[in-house]
VEXDREN-2710 file (C-alpha; in Angstrom, 1 decimal):
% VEXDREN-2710
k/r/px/py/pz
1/UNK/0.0/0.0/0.0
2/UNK/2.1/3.3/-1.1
3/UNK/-0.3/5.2/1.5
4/UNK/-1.1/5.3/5.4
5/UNK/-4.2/3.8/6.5
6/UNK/-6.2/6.0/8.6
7/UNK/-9.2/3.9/9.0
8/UNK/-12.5/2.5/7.6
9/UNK/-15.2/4.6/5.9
10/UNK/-18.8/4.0/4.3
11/UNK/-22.1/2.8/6.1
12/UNK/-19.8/0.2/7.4
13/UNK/-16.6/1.2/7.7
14/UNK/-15.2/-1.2/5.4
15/UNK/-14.2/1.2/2.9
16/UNK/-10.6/1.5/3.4
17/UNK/-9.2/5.9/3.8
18/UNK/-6.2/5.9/2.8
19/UNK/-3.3/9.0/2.9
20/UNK/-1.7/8.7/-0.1
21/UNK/2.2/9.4/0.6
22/UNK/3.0/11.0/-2.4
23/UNK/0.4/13.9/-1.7
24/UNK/1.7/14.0/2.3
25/UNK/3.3/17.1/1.6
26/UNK/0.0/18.7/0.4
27/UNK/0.3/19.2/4.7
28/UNK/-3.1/18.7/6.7
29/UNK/-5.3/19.7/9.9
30/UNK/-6.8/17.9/12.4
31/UNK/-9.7/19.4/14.1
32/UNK/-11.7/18.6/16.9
33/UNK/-12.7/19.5/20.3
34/UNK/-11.5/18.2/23.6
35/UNK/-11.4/14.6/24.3
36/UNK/-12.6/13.5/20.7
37/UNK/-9.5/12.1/19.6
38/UNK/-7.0/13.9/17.6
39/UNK/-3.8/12.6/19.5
40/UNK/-4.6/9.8/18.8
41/UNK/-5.2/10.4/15.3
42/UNK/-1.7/12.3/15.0
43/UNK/-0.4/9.4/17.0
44/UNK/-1.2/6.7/13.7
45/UNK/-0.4/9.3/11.2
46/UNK/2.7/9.4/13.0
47/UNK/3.5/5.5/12.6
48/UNK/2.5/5.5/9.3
49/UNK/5.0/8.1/8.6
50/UNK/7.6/6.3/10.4
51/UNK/7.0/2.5/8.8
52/UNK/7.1/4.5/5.2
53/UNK/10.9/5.5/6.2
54/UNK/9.5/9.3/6.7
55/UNK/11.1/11.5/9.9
56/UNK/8.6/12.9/11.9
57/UNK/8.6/15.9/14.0
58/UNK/6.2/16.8/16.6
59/UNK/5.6/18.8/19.5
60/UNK/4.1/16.9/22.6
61/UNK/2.0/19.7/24.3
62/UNK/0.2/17.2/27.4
63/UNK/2.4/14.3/27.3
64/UNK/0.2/12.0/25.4
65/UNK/2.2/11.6/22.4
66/UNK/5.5/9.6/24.2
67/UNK/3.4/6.1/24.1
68/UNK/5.1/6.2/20.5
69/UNK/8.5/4.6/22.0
70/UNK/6.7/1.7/23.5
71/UNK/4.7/-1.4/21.8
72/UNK/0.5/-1.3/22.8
73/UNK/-0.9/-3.5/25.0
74/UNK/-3.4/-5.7/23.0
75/UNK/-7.2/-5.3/24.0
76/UNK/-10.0/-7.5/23.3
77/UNK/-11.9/-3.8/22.4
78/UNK/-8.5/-3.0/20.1
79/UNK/-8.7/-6.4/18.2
80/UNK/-12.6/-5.7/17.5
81/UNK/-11.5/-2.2/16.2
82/UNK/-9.2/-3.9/14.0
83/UNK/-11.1/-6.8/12.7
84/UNK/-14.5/-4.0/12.0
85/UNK/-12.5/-2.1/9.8
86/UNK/-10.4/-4.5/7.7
87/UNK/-6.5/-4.4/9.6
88/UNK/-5.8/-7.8/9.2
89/UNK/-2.2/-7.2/9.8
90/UNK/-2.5/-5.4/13.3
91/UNK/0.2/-5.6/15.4
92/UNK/1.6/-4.4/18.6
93/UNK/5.1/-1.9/17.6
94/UNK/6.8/0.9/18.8
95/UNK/8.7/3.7/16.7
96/UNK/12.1/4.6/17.3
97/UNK/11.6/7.5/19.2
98/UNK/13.8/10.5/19.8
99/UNK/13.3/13.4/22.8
100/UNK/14.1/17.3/22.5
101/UNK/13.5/19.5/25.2
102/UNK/14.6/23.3/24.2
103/UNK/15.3/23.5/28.5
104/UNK/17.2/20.5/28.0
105/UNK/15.0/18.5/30.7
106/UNK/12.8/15.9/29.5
107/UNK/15.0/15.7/26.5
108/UNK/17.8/16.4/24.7
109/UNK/18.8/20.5/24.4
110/UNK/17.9/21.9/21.3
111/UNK/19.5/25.1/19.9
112/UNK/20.5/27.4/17.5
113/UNK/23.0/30.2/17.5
114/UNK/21.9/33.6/17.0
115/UNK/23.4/33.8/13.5
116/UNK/21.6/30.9/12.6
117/UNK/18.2/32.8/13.1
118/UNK/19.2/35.5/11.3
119/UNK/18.2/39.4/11.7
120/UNK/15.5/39.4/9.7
121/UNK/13.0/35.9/11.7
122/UNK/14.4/37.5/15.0
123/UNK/13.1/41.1/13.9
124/UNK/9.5/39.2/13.0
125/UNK/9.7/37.3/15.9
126/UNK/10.4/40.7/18.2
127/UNK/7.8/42.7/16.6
128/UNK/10.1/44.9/15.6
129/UNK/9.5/48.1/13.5
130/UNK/11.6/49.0/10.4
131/UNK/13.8/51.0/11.7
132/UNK/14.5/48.6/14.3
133/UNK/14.9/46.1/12.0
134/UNK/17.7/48.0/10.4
135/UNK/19.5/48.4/14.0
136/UNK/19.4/44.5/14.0
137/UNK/20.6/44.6/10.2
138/UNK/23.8/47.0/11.3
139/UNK/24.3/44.6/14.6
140/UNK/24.6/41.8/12.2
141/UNK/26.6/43.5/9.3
142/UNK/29.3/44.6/12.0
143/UNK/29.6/41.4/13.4
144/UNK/30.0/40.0/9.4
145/UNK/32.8/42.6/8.9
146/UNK/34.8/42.6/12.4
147/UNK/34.3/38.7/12.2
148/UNK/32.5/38.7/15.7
149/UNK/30.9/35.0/16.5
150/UNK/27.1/36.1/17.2
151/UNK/25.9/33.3/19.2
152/UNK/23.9/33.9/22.2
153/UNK/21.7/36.7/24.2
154/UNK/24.7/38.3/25.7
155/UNK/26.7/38.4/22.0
156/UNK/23.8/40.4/20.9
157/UNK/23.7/42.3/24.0
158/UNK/27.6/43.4/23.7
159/UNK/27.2/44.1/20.2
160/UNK/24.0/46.8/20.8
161/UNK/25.8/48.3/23.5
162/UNK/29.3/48.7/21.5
163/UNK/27.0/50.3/19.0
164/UNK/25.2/52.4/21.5
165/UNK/28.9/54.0/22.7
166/UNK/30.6/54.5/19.1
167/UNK/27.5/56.1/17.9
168/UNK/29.5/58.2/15.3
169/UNK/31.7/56.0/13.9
170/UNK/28.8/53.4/13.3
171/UNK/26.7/56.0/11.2
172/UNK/29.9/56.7/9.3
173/UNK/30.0/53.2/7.7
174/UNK/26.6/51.4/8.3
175/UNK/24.1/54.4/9.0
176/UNK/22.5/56.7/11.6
177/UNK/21.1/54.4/14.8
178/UNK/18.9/56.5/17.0
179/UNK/19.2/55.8/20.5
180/UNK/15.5/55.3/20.9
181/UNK/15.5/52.5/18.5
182/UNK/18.2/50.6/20.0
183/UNK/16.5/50.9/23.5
184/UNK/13.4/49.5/22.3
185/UNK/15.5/46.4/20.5
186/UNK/17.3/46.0/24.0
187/UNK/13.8/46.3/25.6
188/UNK/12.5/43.6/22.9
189/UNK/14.9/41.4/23.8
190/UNK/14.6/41.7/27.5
191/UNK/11.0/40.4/26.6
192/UNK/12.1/37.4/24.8
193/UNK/14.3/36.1/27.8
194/UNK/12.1/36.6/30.3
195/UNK/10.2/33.8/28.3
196/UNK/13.2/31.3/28.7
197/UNK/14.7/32.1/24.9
198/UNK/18.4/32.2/26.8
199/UNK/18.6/28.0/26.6
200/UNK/17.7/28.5/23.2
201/UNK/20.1/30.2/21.6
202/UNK/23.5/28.8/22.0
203/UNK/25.8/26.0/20.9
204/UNK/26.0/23.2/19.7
205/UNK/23.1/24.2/17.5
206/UNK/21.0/21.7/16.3
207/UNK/21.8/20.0/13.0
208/UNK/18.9/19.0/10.9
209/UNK/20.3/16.3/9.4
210/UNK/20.1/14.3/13.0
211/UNK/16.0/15.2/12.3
212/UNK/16.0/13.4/9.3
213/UNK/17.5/9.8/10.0
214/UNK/16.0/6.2/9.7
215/UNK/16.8/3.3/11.9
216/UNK/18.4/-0.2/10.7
217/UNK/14.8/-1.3/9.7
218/UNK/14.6/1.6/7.3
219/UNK/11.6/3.3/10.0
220/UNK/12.0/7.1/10.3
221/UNK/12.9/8.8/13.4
222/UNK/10.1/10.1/15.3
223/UNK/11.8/13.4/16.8
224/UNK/9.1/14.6/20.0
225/UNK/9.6/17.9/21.3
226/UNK/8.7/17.7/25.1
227/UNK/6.4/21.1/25.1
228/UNK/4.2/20.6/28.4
229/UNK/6.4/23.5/30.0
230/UNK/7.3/25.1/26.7
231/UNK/3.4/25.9/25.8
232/UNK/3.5/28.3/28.6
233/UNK/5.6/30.8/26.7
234/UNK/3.7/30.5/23.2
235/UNK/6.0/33.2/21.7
236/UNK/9.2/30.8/22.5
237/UNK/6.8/28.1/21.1
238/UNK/6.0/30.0/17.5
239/UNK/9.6/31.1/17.6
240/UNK/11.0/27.8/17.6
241/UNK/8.7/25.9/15.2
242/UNK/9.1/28.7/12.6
243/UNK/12.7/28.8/13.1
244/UNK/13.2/24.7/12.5
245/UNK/10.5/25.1/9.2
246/UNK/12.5/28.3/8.0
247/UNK/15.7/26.3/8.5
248/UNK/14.5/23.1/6.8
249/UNK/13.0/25.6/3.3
250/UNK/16.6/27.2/3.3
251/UNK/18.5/24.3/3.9
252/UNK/16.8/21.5/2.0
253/UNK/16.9/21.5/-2.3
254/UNK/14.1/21.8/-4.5
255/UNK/12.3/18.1/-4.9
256/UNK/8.3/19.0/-6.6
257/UNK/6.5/15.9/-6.1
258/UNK/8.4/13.1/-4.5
259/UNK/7.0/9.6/-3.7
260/UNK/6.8/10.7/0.0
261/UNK/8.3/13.2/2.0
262/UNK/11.2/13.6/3.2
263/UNK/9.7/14.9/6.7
264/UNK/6.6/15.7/8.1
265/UNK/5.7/18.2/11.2
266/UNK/2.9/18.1/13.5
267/UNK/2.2/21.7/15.2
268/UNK/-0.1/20.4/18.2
269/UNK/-2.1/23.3/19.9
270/UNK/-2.4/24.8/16.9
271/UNK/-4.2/28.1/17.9
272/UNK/-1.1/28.8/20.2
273/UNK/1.3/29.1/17.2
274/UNK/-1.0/31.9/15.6
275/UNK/-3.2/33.8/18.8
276/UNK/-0.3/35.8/19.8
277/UNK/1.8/36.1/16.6
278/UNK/2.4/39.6/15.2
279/UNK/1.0/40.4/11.7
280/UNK/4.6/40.0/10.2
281/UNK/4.8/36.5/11.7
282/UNK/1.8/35.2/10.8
283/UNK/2.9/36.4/7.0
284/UNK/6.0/34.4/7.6
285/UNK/4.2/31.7/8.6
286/UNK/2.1/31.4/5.7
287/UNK/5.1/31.9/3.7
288/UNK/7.1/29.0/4.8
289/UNK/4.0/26.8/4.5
290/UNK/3.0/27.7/0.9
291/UNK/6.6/27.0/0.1
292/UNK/8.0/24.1/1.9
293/UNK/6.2/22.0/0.2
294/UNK/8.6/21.9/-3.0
295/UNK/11.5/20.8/0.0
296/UNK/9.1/17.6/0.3
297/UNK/8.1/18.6/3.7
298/UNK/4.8/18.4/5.0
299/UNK/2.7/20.3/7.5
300/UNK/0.1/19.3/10.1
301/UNK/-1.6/21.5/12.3
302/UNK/-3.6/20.1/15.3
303/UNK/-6.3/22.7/16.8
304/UNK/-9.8/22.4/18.4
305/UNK/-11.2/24.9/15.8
306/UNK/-10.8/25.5/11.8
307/UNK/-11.0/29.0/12.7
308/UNK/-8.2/28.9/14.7
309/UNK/-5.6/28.3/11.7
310/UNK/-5.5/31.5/9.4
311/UNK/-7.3/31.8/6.3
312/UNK/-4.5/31.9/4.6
313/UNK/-3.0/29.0/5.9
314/UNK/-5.7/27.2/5.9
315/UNK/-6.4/27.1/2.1
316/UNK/-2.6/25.1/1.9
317/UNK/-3.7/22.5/3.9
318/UNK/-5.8/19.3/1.7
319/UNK/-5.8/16.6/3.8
320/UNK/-8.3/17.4/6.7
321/UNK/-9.4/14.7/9.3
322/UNK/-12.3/16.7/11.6
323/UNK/-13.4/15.0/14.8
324/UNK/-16.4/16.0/16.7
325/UNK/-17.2/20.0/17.4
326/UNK/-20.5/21.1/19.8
327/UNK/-22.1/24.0/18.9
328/UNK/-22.4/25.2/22.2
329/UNK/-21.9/28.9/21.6
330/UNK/-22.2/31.2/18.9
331/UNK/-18.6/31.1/17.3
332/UNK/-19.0/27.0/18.2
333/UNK/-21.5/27.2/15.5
334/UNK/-19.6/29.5/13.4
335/UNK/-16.9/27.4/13.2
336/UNK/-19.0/24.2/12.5
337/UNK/-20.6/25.8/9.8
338/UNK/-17.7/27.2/8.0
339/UNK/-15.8/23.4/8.8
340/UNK/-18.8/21.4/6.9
341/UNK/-18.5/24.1/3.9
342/UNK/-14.4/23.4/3.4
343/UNK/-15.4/19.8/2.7
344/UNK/-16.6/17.9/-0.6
345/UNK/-20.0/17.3/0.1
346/UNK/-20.7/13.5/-0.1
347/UNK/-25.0/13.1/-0.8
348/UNK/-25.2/10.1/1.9
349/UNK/-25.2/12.6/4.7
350/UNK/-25.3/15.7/5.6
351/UNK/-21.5/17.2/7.1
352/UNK/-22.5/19.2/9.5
353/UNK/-24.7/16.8/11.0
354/UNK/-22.0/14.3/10.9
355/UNK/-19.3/16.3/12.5
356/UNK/-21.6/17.3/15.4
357/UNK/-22.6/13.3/15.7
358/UNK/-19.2/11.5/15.2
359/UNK/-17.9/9.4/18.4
360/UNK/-14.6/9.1/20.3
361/UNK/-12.4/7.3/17.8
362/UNK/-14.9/9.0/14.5
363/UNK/-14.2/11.6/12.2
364/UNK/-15.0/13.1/9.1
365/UNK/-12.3/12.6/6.5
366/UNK/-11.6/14.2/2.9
367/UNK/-7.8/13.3/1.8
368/UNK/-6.2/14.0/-1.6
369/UNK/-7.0/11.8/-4.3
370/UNK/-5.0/11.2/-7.8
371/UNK/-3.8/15.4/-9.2
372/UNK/-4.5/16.4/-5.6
373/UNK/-8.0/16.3/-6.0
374/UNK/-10.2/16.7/-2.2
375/UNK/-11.7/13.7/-1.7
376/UNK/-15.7/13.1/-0.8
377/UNK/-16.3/13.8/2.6
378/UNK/-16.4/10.2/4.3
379/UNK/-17.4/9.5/8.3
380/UNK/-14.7/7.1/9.6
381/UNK/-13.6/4.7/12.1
382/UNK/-10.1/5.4/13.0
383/UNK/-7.5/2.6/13.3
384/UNK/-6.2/1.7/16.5
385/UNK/-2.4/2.7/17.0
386/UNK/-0.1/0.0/17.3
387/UNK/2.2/1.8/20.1
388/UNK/0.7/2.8/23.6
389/UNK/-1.9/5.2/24.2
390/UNK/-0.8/7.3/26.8
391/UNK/2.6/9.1/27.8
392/UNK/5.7/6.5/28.6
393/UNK/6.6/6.4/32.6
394/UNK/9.4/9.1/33.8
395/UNK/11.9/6.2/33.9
396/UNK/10.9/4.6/30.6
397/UNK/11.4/8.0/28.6
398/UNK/14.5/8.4/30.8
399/UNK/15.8/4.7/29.7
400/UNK/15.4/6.1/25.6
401/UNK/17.0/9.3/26.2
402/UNK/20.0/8.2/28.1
403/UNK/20.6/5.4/25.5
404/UNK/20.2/8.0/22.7
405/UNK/23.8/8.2/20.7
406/UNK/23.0/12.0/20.5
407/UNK/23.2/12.8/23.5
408/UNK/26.7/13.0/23.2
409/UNK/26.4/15.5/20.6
410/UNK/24.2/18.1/22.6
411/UNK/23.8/17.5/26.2
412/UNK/26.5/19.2/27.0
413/UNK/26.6/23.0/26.0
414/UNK/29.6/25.2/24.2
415/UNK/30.5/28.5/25.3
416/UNK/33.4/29.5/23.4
417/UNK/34.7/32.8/22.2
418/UNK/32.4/35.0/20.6
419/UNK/31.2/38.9/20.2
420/UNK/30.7/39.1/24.2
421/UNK/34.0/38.2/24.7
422/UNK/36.0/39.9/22.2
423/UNK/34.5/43.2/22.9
424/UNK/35.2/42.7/26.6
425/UNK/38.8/41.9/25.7
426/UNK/39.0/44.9/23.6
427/UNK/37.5/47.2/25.5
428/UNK/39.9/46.0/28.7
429/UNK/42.6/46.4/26.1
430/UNK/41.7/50.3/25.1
431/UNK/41.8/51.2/28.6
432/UNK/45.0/49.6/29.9
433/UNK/46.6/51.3/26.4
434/UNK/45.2/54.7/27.6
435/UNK/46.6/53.9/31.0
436/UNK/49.6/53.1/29.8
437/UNK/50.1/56.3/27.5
438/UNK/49.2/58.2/30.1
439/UNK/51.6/57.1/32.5
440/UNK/54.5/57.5/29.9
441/UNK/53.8/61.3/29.5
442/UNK/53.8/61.7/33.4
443/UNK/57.2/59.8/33.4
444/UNK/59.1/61.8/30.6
445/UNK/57.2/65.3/32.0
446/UNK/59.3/64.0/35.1
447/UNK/62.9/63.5/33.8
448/UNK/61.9/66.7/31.9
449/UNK/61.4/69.3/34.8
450/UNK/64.4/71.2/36.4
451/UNK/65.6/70.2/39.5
452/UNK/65.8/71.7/42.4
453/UNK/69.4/73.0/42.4
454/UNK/69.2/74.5/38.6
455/UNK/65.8/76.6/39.8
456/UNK/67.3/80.5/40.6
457/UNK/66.4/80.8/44.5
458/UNK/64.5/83.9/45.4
459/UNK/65.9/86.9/45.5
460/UNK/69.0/85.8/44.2
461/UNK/70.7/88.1/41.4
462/UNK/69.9/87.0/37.8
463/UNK/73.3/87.5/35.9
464/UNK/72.5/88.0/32.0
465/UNK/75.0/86.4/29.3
466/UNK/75.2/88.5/26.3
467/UNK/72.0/87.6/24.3
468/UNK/71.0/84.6/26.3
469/UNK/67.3/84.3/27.7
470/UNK/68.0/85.2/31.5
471/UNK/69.8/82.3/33.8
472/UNK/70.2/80.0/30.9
473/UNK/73.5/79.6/29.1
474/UNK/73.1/79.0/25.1
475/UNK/74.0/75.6/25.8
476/UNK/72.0/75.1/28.8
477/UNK/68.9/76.7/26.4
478/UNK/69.9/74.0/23.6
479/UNK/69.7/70.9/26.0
480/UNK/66.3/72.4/26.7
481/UNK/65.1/72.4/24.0
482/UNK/66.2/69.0/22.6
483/UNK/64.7/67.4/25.7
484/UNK/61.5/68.8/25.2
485/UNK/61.6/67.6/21.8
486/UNK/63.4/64.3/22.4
487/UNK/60.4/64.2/24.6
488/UNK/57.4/64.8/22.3
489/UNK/59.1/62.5/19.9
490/UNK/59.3/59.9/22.1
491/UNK/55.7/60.0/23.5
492/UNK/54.3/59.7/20.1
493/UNK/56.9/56.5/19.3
494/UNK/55.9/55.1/22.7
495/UNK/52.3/54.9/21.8
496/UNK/52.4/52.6/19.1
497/UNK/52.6/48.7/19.8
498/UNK/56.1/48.4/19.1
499/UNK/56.9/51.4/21.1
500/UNK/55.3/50.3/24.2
501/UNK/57.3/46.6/23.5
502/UNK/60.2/48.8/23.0
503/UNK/60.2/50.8/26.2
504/UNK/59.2/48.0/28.7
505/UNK/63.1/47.3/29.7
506/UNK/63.8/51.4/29.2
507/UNK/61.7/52.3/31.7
508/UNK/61.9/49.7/34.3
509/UNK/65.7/49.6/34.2
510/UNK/65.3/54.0/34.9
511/UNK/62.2/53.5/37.4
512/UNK/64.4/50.6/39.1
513/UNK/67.3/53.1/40.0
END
């Protein structure tokens, strides 16, 4: 079968619905309200994936989704699932299963370096203005040209402030940068670490070649992102996921249609990615969705709602699996409405009617058919996943990760030398050199002065010496003179790097004696 069974369809759900791999990447939604059975739907999309050899991403908002490393436990009520809609070949099976945490707690760290995300996503993702922007462009461009690593919040950091104290000499090569502006990117950024972005951004970042890897069997990886804690910051969350689908559309070549995809994402929760977005993201978003689909990668969103997937977005999704919604409130029935119209209609029922009287474990179905045609809206029985229902114990998730061979890879985080610490050793460097100078001219203004003795003592007779100025000889005036300038001359030699190298030995064999 070159597709992914979902389930059974028809009056008795022997009619076999079936994703058809090579129109995966046409991307997808689940919908349905709470307790009607999306994870577990995204849970045997996710196997099928997987058994085809296709990577899957996902994010694991509750939990739920971590059953995927472990074979089910067979059920009479499973095998009658099974046997009423035609799986002959059920099985018990787990996936090989990989865990990403982005706080590096309930899974490997994930992260990317600053210069990986790139002014003009961070801008978007800051809600910056234009002009803003621009500050971030200059930050970035100076780093490019003083070959400063950019790699973390407090690179960035050093890097705005540099800019903020050479004001002039920045808008002499790159442009004016107002004050204001850079205070409002500073405050931006403030913003985004107080929502935990500082274990983000850092090293080693995360390669996405270790996202698209198969097992020994030939089964794709099944990365999980661990979001329970994550999903509290849903900035961070939208941040992250855009990044990784940004990365994978610059990164991966041009494929059109391929047999299958090369990897497929699951965006649970939806509504979370898109409720607090700025306009610019959301434009981004739909962006990188119309267009990563040529990269062979496809897109699933998992929501309660239709409506809570933009318009926009929405139109670039074709396979649609729809679980039960109540119309329990005026946008409930809104939203059922405008659900039943995206569908083909199918003259054995009525859809709105269905999707309002579809069970636990039902939905109504319309998947891709041969030139991406929708398919006729179908009610459907959905199979029964072959790995556990229900999240893996703390020590059984534990056991996977710590056997992981990439762990070895990220667990451990990189700080080496970057922007931060180059302008700290440069700065550190400018003042010791001013030091430095500054003690040199208070040295030689030393050996310069008269003593004592030479000085005429008051009221003391000033003899004058035919043209001579008055106490000086013409070759006492000479010496003078060529000490002041010797002086001079050798202030300005002294301040140059081989200078200072030069005078180390001078002056401590004098100051010594």
């Amino acid at each position: 079968m070159s597709g992914i069974f979902i389930g059974g369809g028809g009056t008795d759900y022997r009619e076999p619905q079936v994703l058809k791999l090579d129109l995966a990447n046409r991307h997808g939604l689940i919908a349905g309200a709470t307790g009607t059975g999306k994870t577990v739907t995204m849970q045997i999309l996710a196997e099928g994936f997987s058994a085809a050899g296709v990577p899957v991403f996902m994010a694991d908002v509750k939990g739920d989704v971590s059953g995927l490393g472990k074979p089910g436990a067979p059920s009479d009520r499973i095998a009658a699932r099974a046997t009423q809609i035609g799986l002959a070949d059920y099985a018990p099976a787990a996936c090989p299963v990989v865990f990403w945490d982005i706080f590096g707690q309930s899974g490997h760290p994930v992260r990317t370096t600053v210069s990986e995300l790139g002014p003009v996503l961070l801008a978007r993702m800051l809600d910056l203005t234009d002009v803003q922007e621009g500050v971030l462009n200059i930050a970035f461009r100076i780093c490019d040209d003083q070959g400063l690593a950019l790699l973390d919040l407090d690179d960035l950091r050093a890097v705005l402030n540099w800019i903020g104290d050479n004001t002039e000499a920045v808008q002499h090569d790159y442009g004016h940068v107002a004050r204001a502006s850079l205070g409002a990117v500073q405050r931006a950024l403030l913003v985004l670490e107080n929502q935990g972005v500082r274990g983000f951004l850092g090293e080693p970042a995360l390669q996405l070649s270790d996202l698209m890897t198969t097992d020994a069997q030939g089964r794709g990886q099944v990365n999980i992102l661990m979001a329970d804690k994550l999903i509290t910051t849903p900035r961070l969350y939208s941040m992250f996921l855009l990044w990784l689908l940004s990365e994978l559309f610059e990164e991966l070549p041009e494929v059109g249609n391929p047999d299958k995809p090369k990897l497929v994402f699951f965006f649970d929760e939806a509504h979370l990615l898109f409720d607090t977005a700025p306009k610019s993201l959301l434009q981004r978003i739909e962006q990188v969705v119309r267009l990563v689909r040529s990269k062979g990668v496809g897109v699933y969103f998992v929501s309660q709602l239709p409506d809570d997937i933009p318009e926009d977005v929405l139109s670039q999704l074709g396979n649609r699996i729809q679980h039960a919604l109540r119309a329990f409130t005026p946008r409930d029935a809104k939203a059922l409405k405008t659900a039943a119209e995206t569908f083909r209609p199918n003259p054995a029922f009525d859809t709105a009617t269905a999707i309002q009287q579809v069970g636990t474990g039902e939905a109504v179905v319309s998947l891709l058919e041969d030139k991406a045609i929708p398919g006729m809206v179908d009610r459907v029985l959905i199979r029964p996943p072959a790995s556990q229902m229900g999240p893996l114990s703390e020590d059984e998730r534990r056991a996977l990760i710590t056997g992981s061979p990439l762990g070895q890879r990220y667990d451990t985080a990189v700080d080496r030398r970057s922007a931060h610490e180059i302008l700290a050793e440069r700065a550190a460097a400018k003042t010791t050199q001013s030091a430095s100078q500054d003690d040199l001219k208070a040295t030689f203004e030393t050996f310069n002065r008269p003593s004592q003795a030479a000085r005429p003592s008051p009221g003391r007779a000033t003899r004058y010496t035919g043209k001579n100025s008055p106490g000086k000889s013409e070759n006492g005036s000479m010496a003078s003179n060529l000490g002041e300038a010797f002086a001079k001359t050798m202030v300005q030699q002294l301040s140059t790097r081989r200078g200072r190298r030069m005078v180390r030995g001078l002056l401590g064999s004098l100051l010594n004696r």
